[in-house]
Residue, then its C-alpha position, 0 to 999 in steps of 0.5 A: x129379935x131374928x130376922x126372916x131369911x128368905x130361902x135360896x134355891x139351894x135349899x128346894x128340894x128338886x127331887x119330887x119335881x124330877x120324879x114327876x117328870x120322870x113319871x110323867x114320861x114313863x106313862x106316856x112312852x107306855x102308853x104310846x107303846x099300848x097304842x101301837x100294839x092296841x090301836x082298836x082300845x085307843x079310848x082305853x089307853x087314853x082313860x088309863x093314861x089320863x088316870x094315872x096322871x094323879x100328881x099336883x105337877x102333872x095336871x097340865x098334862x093330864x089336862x091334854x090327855x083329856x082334851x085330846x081324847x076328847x077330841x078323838x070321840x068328837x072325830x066318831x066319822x072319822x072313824x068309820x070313814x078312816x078305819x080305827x088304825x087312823x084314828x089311833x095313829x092321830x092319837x099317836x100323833x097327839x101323845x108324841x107332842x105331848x111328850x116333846x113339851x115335857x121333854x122340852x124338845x122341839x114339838x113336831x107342829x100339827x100336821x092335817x092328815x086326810x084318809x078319805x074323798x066322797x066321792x073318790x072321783x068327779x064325774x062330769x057325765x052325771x047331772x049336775x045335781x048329783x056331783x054338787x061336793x066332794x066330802x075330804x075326812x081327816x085329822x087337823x083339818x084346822x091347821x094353818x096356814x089352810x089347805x088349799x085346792x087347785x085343778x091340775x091338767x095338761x095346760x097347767x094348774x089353776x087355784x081353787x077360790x077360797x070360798x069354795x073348800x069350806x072347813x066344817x070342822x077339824x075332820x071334815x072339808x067340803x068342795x063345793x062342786x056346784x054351780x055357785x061352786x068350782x062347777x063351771x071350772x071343771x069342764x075347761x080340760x082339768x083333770x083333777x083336784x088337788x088339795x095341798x099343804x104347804x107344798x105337800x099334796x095331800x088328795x088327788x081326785x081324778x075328774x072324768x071328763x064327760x064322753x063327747x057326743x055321738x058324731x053326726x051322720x056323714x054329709x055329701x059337699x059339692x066341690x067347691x072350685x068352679x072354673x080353672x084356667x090354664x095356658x101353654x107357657x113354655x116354648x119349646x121349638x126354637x125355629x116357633x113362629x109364637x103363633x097357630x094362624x092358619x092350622x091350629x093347635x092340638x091341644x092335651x090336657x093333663x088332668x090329675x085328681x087325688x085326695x090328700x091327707x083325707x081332708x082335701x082334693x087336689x088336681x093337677x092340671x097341665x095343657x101342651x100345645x103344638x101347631x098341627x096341619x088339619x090332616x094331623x100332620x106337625x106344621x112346619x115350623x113346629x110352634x109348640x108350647x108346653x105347660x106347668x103344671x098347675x095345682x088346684x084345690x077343688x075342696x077342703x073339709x072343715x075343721x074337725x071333719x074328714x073325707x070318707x071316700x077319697x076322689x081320685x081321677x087321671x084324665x088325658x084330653x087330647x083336642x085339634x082346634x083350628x077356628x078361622x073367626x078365632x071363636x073360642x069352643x067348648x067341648x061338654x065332657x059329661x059323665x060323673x068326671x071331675x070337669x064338666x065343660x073344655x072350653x078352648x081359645x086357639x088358632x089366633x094370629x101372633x102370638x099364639x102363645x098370649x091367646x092360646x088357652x083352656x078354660x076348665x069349669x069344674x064339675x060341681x055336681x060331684x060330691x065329697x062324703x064327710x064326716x066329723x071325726x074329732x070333738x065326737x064320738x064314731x062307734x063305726x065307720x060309715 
């Protein structure tokens, strides 16, 4: 009786495996040849090549040829949104990792592609109801890790919620913009979307921020400061007896006022004060004091805001005060000047320099034109 012998490796005969695998690669290197070259015949050279892939060993390739024809004609949007260069690339792309197996090479992993955002920018001067999506075409849009979405502008970058980049399909994504969407999101200064893949940016879409609104017509503002006061300080005889009593003071007023920066007005105001006999000669003892200057703020335009017509003024008071009941004496200055009294406190009995003073009270009826000029639109200067 013989007994059964099981058959070792060494007696298979390897040479039709080897020859399929060496068919199996001559077709698909020439076929992506043909792709290169007839990238508008793509569903042709994918038939073909699934065609001439006849062998029992060949089945499981044959089988991904099929499916990745399959899937370009599923992707006919693509297409038209993309161009037939894009799609056959994609085809390209499929036969490559195909190829890779056979081989038994390393596979370049799926990698999404996109070619095409409706619309190519988000802009937020139109209704709503007309910026509800933007609509992202490509190829193995289904990949994971997912793509995700983020809005990129001059304060940094801010991740898109999940919920909001929906994958429709393997070609398609959709952002919704709406309000239930990334809507509110847009208008806190982002200046694109960005959608990316593990660390790659895959689309930028520009937002355009909407214009501001057309700035409001100027306005007038009355000056704010209503009274300033102001006293001689520095003595400046050394042989002073610190008082007026008996002839008075002449006083002079120094009062600058300028516009600073378009956004405020200022004064400078400064009074001397010297002893003087009533027929205007200097008394004796030569009592004179000198002031600082004082700096005033009669005004400040709001934020956003700045002043049209600069205030500008340089005034000199000179006044001779003598009152024997010490009563204070205010002298009216009238006109559009930016002071509208002088109230005056002099001629008192030791030591002048505690009770000599100028009480200015600011002329409120003077008004300030100004406009808003930020966070507006001014087509002309008013």
């Amino acid at each position: 009786m013989l007994a059964s012998v099981a058959p070792t490796a060494a007696c298979i005969d390897l040479k039709p495996v080897a020859h399929s695998v060496d068919n199996t690669v001559a077709v698909l290197e020439d076929s992506l040849t043909r792709l290169g070259q007839e990238s508008e015949d793509w569903r042709s050279v994918l038939t073909d090549t699934a065609a001439k892939l006849t062998e029992d060993t060949q089945t499981t390739v044959r089988t991904e040829v099929t499916q990745l024809l399959q899937r370009g004609a599923q992707a006919a949007g693509v297409q038209a949104r993309c161009g037939i260069d894009f799609l056959a690339a994609r085809m390209g792309d499929g036969l490559r990792r195909i190829l890779d197996r056979v081989l038994g090479r390393d596979q370049t992993p799926r990698q999404p592609k996109l070619c095409d955002a409706s619309p190519a920018l988000i802009e937020l001067a139109l209704p709503a109801d007309r910026r509800t999506s933007v609509q992202y075409s490509g190829w193995d849009l289904d990949t994971d890790p997912v793509i995700e979405a983020q809005l990129t502008g001059p304060a940094g970058s801010t991740p898109v919620p999940a919920s909001a980049l929906a994958r429709v399909s393997a070609y398609l994504l959709v952002l919704n913009t709406g309000q239930n969407g990334i809507g509110p999101m847009l208008g806190s200064g982002a200046a694109k979307v960005e959608l990316r893949w593990q660390g790659m940016t895959l689309s930028e879409v520009p937002i355009v921020q909407p214009p501001p609104p057309e700035c409001p017509p100027p306005k007038l503002e009355r000056l704010l400061t209503q009274t300033t006061e102001l006293a001689p300080s520095n003595e400046l005889s050394p042989n002073s007896d610190e008082d007026f009593f008996g002839n008075g003071p002449t006083m002079d007023l120094h009062i600058t006022v300028r516009t600073v920066e378009s956004r405020r007005v200022e004064a400078d105001v400064r009074v001397t004060a010297r002893e003087t006999h009533p027929d205007g000669r200097p008394e004796g003892d030569g009592t004179a004091f000198d002031g600082e200057v004082k700096k005033v703020l009669l005004y400040e335009a709001p934020p956003n805001h700045e002043i049209l017509d600069p205030l500008t003024a340089e005034m000199k008071v000179p006044y001779y005060y003598a009152e024997p009941d010490y009563r204070p004496y205010t002298k009216p200055v009238g006109g559009a000047a930016p002071v509208r009294t002088i109230t005056y406190h002099g001629d008192t009995f030791g030591p002048g320099l505690n009770r000599t003073k100028v009480v200015l009270e600011w002329n409120t009826d003077v008004k300030v034109r100004i406009q808003q000029t930020s966070r507006c639109h001014r087509t002309t200067r008013s």
